[in-house]
C-alpha positions as CSV (number, residue, x, y, z in Angstrom):
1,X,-72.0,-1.8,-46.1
2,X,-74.5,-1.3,-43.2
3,X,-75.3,2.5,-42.7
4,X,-77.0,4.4,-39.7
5,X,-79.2,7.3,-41.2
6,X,-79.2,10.2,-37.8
7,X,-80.8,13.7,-37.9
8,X,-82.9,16.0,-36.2
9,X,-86.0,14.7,-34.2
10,X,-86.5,16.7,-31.4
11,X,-88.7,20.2,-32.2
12,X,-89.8,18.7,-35.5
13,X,-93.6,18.0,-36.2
14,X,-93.6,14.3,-36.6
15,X,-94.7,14.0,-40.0
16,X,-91.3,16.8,-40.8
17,X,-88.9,14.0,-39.2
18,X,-90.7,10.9,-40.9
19,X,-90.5,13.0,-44.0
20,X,-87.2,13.4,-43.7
21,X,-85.8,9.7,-42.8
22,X,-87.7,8.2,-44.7
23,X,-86.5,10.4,-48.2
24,X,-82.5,10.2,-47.1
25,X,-82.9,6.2,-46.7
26,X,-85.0,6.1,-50.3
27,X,-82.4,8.7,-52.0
28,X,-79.0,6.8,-50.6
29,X,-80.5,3.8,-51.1
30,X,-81.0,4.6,-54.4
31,X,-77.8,5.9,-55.2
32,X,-75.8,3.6,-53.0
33,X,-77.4,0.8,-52.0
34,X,-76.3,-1.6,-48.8
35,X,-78.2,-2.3,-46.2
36,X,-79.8,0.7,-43.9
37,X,-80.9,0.8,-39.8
38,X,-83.9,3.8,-40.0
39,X,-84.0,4.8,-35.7
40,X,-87.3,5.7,-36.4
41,X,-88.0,1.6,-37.1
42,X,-86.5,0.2,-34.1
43,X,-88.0,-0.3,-31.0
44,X,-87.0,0.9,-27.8
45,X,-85.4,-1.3,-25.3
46,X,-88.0,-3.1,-23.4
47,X,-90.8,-1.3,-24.8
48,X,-90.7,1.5,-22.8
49,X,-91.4,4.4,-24.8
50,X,-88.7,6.9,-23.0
51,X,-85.7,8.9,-24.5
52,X,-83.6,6.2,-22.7
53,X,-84.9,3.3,-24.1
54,X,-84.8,4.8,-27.3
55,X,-81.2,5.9,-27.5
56,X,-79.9,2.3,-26.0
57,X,-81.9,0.5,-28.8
58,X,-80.0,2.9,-31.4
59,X,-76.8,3.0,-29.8
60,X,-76.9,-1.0,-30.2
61,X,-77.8,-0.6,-33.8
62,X,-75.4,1.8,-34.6
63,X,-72.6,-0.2,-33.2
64,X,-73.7,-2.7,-35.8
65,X,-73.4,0.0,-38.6
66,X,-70.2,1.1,-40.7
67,X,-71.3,4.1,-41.9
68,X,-73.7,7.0,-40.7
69,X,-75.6,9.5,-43.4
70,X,-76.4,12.4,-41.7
């Protein structure tokens, strides 16, 4: 089992979203374990620190996954 965690990033203070990813992947983890793709630890395409880059490197990784936590 390989699980995508996805929520709300956009108009949250950073420390709300890293808050927030970081306690669903310790609480499912916890209760379900399998292995777990965090957006907020992978790096964008290239390097390149734009919304693009960002969703293509998740998209990738989320093809990967069988399941999504929202």
């Amino acid at each position: 089992m390989k699980t995508y965690i996805s929520g709300q990033i956009a108009g949250l203070e950073v420390a709300e979203f890293k808050y927030n990813f970081y306690e669903c992947q310790d609480i499912i983890n916890h209760k379900y374990g399998g292995e777990w793709i965090n957006p907020l630890d992978i790096a964008p395409i290239f390097g390149i620190k734009k919304w693009l880059f960002h969703m293509a490197a998740d998209l990738y990784q989320l093809k990967k996954c069988t399941h999504i936590a929202m």
